[in-house]
C-alpha positions in Angstrom: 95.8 -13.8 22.3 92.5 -11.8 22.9 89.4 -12.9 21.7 87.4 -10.6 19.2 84.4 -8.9 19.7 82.3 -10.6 17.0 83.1 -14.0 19.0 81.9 -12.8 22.1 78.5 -14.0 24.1 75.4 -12.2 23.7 75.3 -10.0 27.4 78.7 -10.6 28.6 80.3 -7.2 29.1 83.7 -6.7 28.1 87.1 -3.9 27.5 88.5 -3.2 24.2 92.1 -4.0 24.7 92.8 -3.6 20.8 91.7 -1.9 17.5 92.7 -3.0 14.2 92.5 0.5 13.1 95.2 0.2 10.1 92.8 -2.5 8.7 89.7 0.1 8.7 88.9 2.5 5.9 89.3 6.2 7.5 85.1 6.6 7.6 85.1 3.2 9.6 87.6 4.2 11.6 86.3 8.2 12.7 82.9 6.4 12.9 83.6 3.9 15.3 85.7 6.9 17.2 82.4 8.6 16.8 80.6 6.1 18.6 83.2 5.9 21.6 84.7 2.8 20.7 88.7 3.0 22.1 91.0 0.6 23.7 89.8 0.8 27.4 86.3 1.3 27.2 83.6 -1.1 28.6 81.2 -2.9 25.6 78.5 -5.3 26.4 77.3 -6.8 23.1 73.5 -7.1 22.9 72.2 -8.5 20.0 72.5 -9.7 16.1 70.7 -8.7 13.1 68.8 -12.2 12.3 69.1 -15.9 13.0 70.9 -16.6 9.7 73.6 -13.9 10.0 75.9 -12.9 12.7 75.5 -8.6 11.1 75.0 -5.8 12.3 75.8 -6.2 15.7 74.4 -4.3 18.4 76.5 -3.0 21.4 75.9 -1.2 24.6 78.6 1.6 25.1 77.8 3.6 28.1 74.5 4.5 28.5 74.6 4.7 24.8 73.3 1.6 22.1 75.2 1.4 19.0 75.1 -0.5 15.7 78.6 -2.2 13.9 79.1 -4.5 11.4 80.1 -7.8 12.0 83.0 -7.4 9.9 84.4 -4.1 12.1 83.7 -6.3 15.4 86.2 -8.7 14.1 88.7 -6.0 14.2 88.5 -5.5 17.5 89.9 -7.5 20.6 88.5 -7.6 24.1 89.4 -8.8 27.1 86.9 -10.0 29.7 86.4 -7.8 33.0 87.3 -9.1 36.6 83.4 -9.3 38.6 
């Protein structure tokens, strides 16, 4: 089993290889579309909200920097990528 993205290190890029999309409202869902956020694509997470609380997450997709809940980033497994 893949880990999920709200478990992963700060830094440590990594590939979507699953999205819980049945267990996402239809706005979380086109959002996270929105943002670029498929099975295959490269994510590097960057940073969390406070030292008290593991939300919003920040992520690095492409060039671009997005914001998810911490919640959403338990829907989603990665797999780490081969150096």
């Amino acid at each position: 089993m893949n880990p999920r993205l709200d478990s992963v290190p700060l830094g440590v890029a990594v590939r979507i290889s699953r999205i819980d999309w049945p267990a996402m409202s239809d706005d979380e869902g086109r959002r996270l579309r929105e943002f670029g956020l498929m099975e295959g694509v490269e994510i590097t997470p960057l940073h969390r909200g406070s030292l008290f609380s593991r939300d919003p997450l920040a992520l690095s997709v492409g060039r671009m920097q997005v914001i998810i809940r911490a919640r959403q980033a338990a829907m989603i497994s990665v797999e780490g990528i081969a150096p």
